[in-house]
C-alpha positions in Angstrom: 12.2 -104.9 -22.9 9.7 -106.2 -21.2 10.1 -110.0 -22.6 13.4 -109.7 -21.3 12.7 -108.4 -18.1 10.4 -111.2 -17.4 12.4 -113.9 -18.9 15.0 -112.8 -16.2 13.3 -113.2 -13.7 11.6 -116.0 -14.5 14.8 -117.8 -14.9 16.2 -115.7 -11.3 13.4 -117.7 -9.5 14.1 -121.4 -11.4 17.8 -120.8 -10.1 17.2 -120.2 -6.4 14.6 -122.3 -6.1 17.3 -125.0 -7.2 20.1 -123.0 -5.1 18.0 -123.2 -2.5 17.2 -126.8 -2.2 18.8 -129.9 -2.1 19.2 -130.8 -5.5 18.7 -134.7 -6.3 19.8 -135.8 -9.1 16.9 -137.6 -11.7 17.2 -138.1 -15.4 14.6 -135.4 -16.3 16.4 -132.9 -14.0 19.5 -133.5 -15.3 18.5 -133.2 -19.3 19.5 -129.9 -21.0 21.5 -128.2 -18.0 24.7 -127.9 -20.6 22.3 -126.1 -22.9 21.2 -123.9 -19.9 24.5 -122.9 -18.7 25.3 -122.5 -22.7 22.5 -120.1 -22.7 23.6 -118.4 -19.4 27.3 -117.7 -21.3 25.5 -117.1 -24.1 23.7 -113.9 -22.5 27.3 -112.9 -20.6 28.9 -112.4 -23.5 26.3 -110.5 -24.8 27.2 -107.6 -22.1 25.2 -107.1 -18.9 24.8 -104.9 -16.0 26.7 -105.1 -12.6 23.7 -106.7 -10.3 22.3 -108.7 -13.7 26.3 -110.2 -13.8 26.1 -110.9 -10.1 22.9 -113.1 -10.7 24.2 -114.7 -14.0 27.1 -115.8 -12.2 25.0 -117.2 -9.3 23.1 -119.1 -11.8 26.1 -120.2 -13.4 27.5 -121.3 -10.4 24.4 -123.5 -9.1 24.0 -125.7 -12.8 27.8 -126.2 -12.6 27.4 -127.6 -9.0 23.8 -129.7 -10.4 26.0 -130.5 -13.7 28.6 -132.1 -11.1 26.0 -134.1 -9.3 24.4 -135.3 -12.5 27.3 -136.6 -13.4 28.6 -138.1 -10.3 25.2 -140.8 -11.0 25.8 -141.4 -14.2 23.0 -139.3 -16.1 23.3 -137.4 -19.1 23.2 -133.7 -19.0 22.6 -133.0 -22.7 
């Protein structure tokens, strides 16, 4: 439990931190975003709670906008 706790929020603090700035687009930040919002769906499917939903679908929400911008220069996000 407490692995996952901490995984949480580790990954809660990654994702504002990129909400919260402006994101520019680089090769290294735009490798394995796919296999993070795969993960992200991964643990939705997997059942969650109402405020851990709320904060999977904000995290969801800012690779798919950084995913978007990746691909608007031309850099893989695989």
């Amino acid at each position: 439990m407490k692995k996952t706790s901490t995984l949480i929020l580790l990954m809660l603090t990654a994702s504002y931190s990129f909400a919260n700035s402006d994101f520019k687009p680089s090769k290294y930040q735009c490798s394995g975003i796919e296999q993070r919002i795969e993960k992200i769906n991964s643990r939705m499917r997997a059942g969650y709670s109402t405020k851990e939903g709320e904060q999977l679908k904000e995290q969801l929400r800012s690779l798919k906008k950084q995913r978007n911008e990746c691909k608007k220069k031309g850099f893989s996000v695989d």
